[in-house]
N, C-alpha and C positions, 0 to 999 in steps of 0.2 A: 313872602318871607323866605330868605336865602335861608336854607340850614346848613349848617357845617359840616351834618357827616354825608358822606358821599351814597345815602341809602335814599333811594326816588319812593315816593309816597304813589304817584299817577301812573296810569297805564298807558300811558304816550310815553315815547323818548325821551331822552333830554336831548338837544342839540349839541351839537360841538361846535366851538368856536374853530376855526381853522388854524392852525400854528403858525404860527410865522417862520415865513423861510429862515435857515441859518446863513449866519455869516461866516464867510472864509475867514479865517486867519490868514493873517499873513506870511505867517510862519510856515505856511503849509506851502509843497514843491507843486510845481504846474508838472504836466507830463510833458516831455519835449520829444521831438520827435527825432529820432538818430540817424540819420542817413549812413548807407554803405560805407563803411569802413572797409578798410584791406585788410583781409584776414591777417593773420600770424603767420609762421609758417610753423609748423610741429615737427621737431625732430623724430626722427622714430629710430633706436636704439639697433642697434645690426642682429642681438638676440630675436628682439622683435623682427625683424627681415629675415631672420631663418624662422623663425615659427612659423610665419606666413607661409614661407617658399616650400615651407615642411607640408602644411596644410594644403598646397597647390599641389604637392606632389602627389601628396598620399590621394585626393580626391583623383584626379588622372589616373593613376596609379588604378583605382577600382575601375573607374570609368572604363578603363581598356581591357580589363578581368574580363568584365560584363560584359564587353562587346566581344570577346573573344570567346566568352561562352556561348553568349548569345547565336553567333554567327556558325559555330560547331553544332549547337543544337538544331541550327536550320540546314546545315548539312548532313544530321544524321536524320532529319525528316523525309528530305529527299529520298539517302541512300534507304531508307527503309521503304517510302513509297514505290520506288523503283525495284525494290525485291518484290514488294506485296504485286505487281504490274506482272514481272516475268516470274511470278509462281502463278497466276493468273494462267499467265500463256503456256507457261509448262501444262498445269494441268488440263487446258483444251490441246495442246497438242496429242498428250496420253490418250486421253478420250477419240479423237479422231485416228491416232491407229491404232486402239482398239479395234473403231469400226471397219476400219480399211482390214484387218488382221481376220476379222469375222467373214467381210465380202470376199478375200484371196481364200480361206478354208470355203468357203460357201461355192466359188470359183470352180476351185480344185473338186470338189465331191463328185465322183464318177458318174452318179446319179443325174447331176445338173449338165454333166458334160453329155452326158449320151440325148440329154433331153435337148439341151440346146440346137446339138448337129441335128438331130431329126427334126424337130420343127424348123428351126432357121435354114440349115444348109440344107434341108431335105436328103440328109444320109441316110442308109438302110445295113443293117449286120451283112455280113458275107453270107452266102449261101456255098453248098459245095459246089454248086455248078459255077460259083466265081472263082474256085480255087482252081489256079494253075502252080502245076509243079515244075521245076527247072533242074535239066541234069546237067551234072557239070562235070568233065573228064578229070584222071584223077588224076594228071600229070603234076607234078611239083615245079611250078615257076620261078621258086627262091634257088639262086646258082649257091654254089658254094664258094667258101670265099678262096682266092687264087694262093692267097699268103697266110701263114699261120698268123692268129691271132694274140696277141701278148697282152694278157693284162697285166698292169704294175700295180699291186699292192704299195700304198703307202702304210708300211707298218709303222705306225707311231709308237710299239711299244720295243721298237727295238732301241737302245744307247745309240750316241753316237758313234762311241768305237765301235761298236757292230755296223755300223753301216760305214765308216769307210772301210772297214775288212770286208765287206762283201765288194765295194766296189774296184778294191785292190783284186780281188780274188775273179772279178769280173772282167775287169782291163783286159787280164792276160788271153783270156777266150778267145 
């Protein structure tokens, strides 16, 4: 017994009848398929051609900041690398003449010198039996000179006119 309302009585399913396929209309478009067409060609307005060429610019424009920064900042790496290298070397060169400044006093110490000649050179102090005396006559070997001696003062504090009146005054002599 079919019932009318759509409310199942069983604890089974009900089946479904399967639906039947629909039918196209004919009114309805097939899909076609479009082969390549030639584009269009699109104007592009000359305002348009400067905004771009503005947009080329201005990106170059940084592009080359940046590189020019960039490239300064690798130059002043260097020049700083190369300070920090020769203050390196400055301060081992200080240090080694220090040391050299220590061995020349160390050198010099009368104490090391007298020690050295006797060990090394096998020197001994004089005794008086080393000491010889030398007499020498007391004649004077410097001549005198033949010709009077003339020193010239150059007085820079005299005027000009003072010195050609002396030289006028000198001529006549």
């Amino acid at each position: 017994m079919p019932r009318a309302s759509g409310y199942q009585y069983e604890t089974s399913p009900r089946k479904l009848e399967p639906e039947a396929p629909k039918k196209r209309n004919k009114k309805s478009k097939k899909i076609r398929v479009v082969e390549d067409l030639p584009r269009q060609k699109v104007e592009v307005s000359k305002e348009q051609k400067r905004k771009e060429r503005k947009i080329v610019l201005v990106v170059l424009g940084i592009f080359v900041v940046l590189l020019t920064i960039s490239y300064r900042n690798s130059q002043i790496n260097e020049e700083f690398s190369q300070v920090q290298t020769l203050k390196k070397e400055l301060s081992s060169l200080q240090k080694e003449n220090e040391q050299l400044k220590v061995s020349i006093e160390n050198a010099l110490n009368w104490n090391n010198i007298e020690k050295v000649a006797k060990e090394k050179l096998g020197m001994q102090k004089l005794t008086n039996k080393q000491t010889v005396y030398v007499t020498l006559p007391k004649k004077d070997y410097v001549e005198p000179a033949s010709e009077p001696v003339v020193v010239k003062d150059d007085n820079s504090n005299e005027n000009w006119f003072q010195k050609i009146v002396d030289r006028i005054f000198n001529w006549q002599k």
